[in-house]
N, C-alpha and C positions, 0 to 999 in steps of 0.2 A: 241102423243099429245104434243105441243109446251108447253113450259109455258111464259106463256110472265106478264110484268110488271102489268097489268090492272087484270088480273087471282089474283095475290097475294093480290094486296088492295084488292077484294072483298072479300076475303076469311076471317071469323070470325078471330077474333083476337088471343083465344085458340089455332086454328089448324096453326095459325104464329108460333107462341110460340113452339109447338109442332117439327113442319119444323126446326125452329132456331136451336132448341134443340139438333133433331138428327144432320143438319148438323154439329154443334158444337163436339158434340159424336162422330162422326164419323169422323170428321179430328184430334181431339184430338187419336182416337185410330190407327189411320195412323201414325200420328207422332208419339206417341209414337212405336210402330211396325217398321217403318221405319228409327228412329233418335234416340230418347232418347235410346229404349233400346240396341242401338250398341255403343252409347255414354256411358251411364251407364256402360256397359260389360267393353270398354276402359279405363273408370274410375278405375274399380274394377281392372282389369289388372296393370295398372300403379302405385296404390295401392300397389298391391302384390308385382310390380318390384321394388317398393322404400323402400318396410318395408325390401327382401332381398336384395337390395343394402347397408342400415342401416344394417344389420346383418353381409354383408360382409366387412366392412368396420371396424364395431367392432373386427370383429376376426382378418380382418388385422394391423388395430390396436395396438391388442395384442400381435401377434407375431412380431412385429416392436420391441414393449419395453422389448420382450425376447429376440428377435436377439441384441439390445443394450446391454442388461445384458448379453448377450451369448459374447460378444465380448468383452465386460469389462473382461469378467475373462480371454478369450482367452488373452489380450491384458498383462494382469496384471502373466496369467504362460508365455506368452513369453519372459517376462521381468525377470524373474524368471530364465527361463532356458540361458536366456542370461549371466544375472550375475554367474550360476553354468557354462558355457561354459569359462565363465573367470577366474574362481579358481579351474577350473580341466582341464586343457587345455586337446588339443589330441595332436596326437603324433607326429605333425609336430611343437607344440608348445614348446615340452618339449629344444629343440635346445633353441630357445630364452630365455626358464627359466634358462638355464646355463650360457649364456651370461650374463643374468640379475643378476643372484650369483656370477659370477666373477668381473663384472663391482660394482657391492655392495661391496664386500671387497677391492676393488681397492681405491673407494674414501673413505672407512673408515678406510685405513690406514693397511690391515691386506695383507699378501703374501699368495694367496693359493697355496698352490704346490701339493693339487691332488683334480679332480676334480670328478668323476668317475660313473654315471651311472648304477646300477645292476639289476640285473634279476627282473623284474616287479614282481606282483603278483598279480592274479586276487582276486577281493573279488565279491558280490553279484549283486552291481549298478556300481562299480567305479573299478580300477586297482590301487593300488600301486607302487609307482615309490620311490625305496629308492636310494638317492647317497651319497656314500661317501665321504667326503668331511675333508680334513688335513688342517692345517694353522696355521699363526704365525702372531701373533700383539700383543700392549699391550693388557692389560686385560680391560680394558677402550673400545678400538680399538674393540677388540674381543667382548663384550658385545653389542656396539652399532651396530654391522656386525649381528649381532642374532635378537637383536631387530628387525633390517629394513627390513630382508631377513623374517621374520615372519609376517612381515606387505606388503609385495608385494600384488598384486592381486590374485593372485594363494595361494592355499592354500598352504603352506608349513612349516612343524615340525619339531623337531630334536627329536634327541635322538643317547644313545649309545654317550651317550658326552665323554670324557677324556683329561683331562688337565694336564698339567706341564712345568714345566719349564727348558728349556735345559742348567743344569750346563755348558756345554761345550761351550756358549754363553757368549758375551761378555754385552751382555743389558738384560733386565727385561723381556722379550717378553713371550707370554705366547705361549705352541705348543697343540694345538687342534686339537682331532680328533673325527671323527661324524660323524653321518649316517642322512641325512636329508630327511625328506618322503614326497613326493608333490604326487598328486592323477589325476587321466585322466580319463575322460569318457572309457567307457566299451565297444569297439569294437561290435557292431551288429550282433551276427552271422545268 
């Protein structure tokens, strides 16, 4: 049975109504069936994708301002082992530090006449490096040669000092002898 145009006008107004009704019903429940609820799922999906995109984001976040803290302090011990790297030389440095002690009592006026290197001795972190170390200047001379050589970059001590004066001299000089202790990183075994 056709339906055609002239079939609807005669048809009571209620059973219009009725007709509108369900067709309405019934593409509303298509569309919804067909569109909203794959659109809605899509929704809920992208949803989900963005709240853990926001959560990953936080945690990388996080670990960004630990990895900065993490590199501050790396930044601030390498700085650290640099400067113990300069006042405990190793053992290709210890050469320079002797140049560096003889050139020091050179320009403050003192003769050294021995210079001498002894048997290391290990300790726990570092090694011991003592040298003994003779010399003649005034006592002015000699004083300001201790000061400067204790102000180097490298750490370096004295001790086992002994002074005097050599009657057998014709000037005031004073003859010092001394054991000076400078320190070196500890070989890695």
């Amino acid at each position: 049975m056709a339906v055609n145009l002239e079939m609807i006008e005669k048809m009571p107004l209620v059973q219009k109504a009725i007709i509108l009704a369900v067709t309405i019903a019934v593409l509303g429940v298509l569309f919804w069936y067909f569109i909203y609820r794959g659109l809605a799922n899509d929704v809920a999906d992208m949803n989900k994708k963005v709240q853990d995109n926001n959560t990953e984001i936080k945690q990388l976040a996080d670990i960004q301002q630990q990895k900065e803290y993490l590199q501050a302090n790396i930044d601030e011990i390498n700085k650290r082992i640099k400067k113990y790297r300069e006042e405990l030389p190793t053992a290709t440095e210890m050469e320079q530090l002797l140049v560096q002690i003889n050139d020091l009592g050179t320009k403050n006026g003192v003769q050294i006449k021995t210079l001498t290197p002894k048997t290391e001795t290990p300790k726990e972190n570092y090694v011991e490096v003592p040298i003994d170390i003779s010399f003649t200047g005034s006592f002015r001379y000699v004083m300001k040669f201790f000061y400067d050589v204790t102000h180097l970059d490298r750490i370096v001590n004295f001790g086992n000092v002994s002074m005097g004066v050599d009657k057998s001299a014709t000037t005031a000089d004073v003859t010092v002898s001394c054991t000076a202790y400078t320190y070196k990183f500890a070989e890695s075994k």
